[in-house]
C-alpha positions in Angstrom: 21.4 -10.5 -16.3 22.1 -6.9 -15.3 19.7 -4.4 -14.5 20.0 -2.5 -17.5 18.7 -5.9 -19.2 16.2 -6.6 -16.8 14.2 -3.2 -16.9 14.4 -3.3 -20.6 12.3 -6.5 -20.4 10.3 -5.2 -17.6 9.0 -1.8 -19.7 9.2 -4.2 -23.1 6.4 -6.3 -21.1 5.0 -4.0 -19.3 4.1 -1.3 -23.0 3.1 -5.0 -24.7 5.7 -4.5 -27.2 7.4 -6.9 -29.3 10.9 -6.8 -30.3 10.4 -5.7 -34.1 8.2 -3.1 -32.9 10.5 -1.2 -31.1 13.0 -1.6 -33.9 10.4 -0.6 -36.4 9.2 2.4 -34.2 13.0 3.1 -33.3 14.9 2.8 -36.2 17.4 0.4 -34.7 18.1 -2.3 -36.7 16.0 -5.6 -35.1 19.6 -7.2 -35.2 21.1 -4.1 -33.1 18.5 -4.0 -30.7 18.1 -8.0 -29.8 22.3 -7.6 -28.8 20.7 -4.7 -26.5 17.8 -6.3 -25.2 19.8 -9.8 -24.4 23.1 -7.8 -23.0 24.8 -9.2 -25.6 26.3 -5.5 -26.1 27.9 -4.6 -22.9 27.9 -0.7 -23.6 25.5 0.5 -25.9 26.1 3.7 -27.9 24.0 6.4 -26.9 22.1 7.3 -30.2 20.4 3.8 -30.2 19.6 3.8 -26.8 18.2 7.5 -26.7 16.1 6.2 -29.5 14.7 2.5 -28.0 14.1 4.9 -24.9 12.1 7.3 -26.8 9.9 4.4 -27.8 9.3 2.7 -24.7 8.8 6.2 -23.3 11.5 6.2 -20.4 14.1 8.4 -20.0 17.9 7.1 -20.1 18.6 7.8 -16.5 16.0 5.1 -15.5 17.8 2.3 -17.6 21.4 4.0 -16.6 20.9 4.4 -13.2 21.2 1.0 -11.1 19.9 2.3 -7.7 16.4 2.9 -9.5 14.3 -0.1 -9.1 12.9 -2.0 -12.4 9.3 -0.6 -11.3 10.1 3.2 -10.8 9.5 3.9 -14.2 6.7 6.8 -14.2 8.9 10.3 -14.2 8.1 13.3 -12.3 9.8 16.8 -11.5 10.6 18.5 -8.7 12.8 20.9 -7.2 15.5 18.8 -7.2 14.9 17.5 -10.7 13.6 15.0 -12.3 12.3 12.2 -10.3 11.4 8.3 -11.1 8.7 7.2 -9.5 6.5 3.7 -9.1 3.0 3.4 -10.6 1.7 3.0 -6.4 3.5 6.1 -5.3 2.0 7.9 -8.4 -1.2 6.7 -7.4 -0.4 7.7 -3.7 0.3 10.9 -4.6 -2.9 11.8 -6.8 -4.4 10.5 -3.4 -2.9 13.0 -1.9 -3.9 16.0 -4.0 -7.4 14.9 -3.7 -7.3 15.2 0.3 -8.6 17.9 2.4 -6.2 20.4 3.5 -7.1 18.7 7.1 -6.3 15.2 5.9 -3.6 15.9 4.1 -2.0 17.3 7.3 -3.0 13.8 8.7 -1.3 12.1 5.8 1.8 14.1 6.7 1.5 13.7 10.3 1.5 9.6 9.5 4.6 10.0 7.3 6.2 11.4 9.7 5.9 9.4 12.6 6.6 6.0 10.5 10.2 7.5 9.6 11.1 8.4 13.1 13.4 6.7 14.5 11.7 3.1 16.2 12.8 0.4 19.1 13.7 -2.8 16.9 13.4 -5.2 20.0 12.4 -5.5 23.6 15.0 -8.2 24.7 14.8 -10.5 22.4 11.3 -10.4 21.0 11.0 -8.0 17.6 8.7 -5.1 17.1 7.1 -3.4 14.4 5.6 0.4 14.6 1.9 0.6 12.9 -1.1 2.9 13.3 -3.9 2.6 15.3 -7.2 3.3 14.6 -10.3 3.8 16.6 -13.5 2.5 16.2 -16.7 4.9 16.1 -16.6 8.5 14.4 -13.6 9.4 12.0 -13.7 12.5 13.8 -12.8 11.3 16.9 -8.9 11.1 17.2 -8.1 8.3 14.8 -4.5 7.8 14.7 -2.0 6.7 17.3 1.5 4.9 17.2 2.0 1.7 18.6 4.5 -0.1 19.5 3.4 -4.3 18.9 5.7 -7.1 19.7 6.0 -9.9 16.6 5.0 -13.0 19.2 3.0 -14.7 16.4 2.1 -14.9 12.8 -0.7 -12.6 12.9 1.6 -9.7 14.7 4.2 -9.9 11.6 1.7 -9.4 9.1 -0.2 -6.9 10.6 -0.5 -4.2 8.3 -2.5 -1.6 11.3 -4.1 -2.1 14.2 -7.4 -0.9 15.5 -8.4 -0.2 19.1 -12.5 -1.7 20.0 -14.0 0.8 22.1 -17.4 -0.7 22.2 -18.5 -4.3 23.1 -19.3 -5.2 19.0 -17.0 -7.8 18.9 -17.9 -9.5 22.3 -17.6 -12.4 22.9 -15.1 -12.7 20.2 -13.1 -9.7 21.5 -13.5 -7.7 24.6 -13.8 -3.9 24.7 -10.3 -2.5 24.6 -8.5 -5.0 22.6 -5.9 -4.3 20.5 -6.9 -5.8 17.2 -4.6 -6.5 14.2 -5.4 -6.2 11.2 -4.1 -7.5 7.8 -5.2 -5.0 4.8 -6.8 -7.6 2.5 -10.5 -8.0 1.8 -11.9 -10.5 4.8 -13.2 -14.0 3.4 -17.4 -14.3 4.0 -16.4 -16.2 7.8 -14.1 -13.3 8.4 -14.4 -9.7 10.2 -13.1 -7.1 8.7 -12.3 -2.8 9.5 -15.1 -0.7 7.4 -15.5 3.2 7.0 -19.2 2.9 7.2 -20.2 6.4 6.5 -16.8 8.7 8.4 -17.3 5.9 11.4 -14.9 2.8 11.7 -16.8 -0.3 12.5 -15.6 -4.3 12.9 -18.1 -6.2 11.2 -18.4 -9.0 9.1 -20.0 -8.4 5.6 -23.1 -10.2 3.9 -24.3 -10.1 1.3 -28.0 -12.0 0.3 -30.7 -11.8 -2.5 -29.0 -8.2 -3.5 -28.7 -6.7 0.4 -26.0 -5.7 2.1 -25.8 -5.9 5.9 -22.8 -5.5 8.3 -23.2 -8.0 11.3 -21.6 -7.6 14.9 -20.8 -10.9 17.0 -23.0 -9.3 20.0 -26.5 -9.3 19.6 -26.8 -6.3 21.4 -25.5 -4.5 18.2 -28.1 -4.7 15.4 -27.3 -5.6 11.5 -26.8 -2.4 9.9 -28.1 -2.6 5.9 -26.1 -0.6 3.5 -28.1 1.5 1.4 -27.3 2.5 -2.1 -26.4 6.4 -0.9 -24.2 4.7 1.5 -20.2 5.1 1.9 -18.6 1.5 2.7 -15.3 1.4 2.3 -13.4 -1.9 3.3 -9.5 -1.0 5.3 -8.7 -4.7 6.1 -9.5 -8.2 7.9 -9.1 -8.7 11.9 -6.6 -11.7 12.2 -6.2 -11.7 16.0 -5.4 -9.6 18.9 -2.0 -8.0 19.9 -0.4 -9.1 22.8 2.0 -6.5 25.1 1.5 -3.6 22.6 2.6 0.0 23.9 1.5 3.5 23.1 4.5 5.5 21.6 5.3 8.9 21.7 6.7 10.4 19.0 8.3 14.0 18.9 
């Protein structure tokens, strides 16, 4: 199946369209269109093709172009023209616009440090470069690099990492762990990362006869109830603690 074929089913699923109607919205005769549609017809003529585009609301680069990916189908311009973009980077972008000038700096900050340039290995053991935050205020310095070695499972599927500066998770975790984290909602037995109104807290969730509470392994930490003016916002689920993790420096 080429790719041509292949995003043609993709957007043909995706706009819940059936075959007769794109030919009936289109024009192209249902017996043109299936040769299309199956790759029957090798090189379609333009006209038809400008015309089953129109319908499925694409332009032709998208279906032309084989270094575009089947899911980059949302189109955008910019200074350099138009450009095909993925229903998630959309949605990161409208994120974006919604920041802060001060977070979007962040944001940018982020970006920028996750393309430099990274150590693969450290003799023979991989490594992956993630964020870590800190627990306690969001204003507090929340970001850094790190540098974690994949020894296990849990380090290649960490998604971030957080650092515990208090003794919450004791005796599960000691204060200054590295914690990884996977970003996925945490099952009820699970901890997971919350913004709990602009402060990052470990906790596990529970929820009974309509409250909320976030509970701490140590009982030195009381349950904390969400109330309905409240911001919870769940970032992920602890799944262990990295092991030989590094600070990095990035220019």
């Amino acid at each position: 199946m080429s790719l041509m074929v292949e995003k043609l089913a993709y957007i043909k699923k995706l706009r819940h369209l059936t075959s007769e109607d794109i030919s009936r919205m289109s024009g192209v005769p249902l017996g043109t269109l299936n040769k299309i549609l199956s790759g029957q017809t090798k090189n379609p003529a333009v006209g038809p093709m400008d015309r089953i585009t129109r319908v499925l609301r694409v332009p032709i680069r998208y279906l032309l172009d084989d270094e575009i990916p089947p899911e980059c189908y949302v189109t955008a311009n910019s200074q350099d023209g138009v450009v095909l973009l993925s229903p998630e980077e959309l949605r990161l972008l409208l994120e974006l616009r919604r920041m802060e000038p001060s977070r979007r700096r962040a944001a940018g900050v982020m970006l920028a440090l996750m393309s430099a340039a990274c150590v693969k290995s450290i003799g023979t053991v991989s490594v992956k470069r993630t964020f870590c935050y800190s627990t306690g205020p969001s204003s507090a310095p929340p970001l850094q690099a790190i540098l974690i070695p994949e020894v296990d499972a849990a380090a290649r599927e960490a998604d971030f990492a957080v650092l515990l500066n208090d003794r919450s998770m004791e005796p599960v975790y000691p204060s200054g762990s590295v914690l990884l984290c996977a970003q996925r909602r945490p099952t009820a037995q699970e901890y997971g990362v919350y913004l709990f109104n602009h402060e990052v807290l470990l906790r596990r969730l529970c929820r009974r006869r309509g409250v909320t509470r976030l509970l701490a392994p140590s009982l030195a930490f009381p349950d904390l109830q969400v109330e309905a003016g409240d911001h919870l916002d769940c970032m992920g689920t602890i799944t262990g603690q990295a092991r030989g993790c590094r600070w990095e420096q990035v220019p």
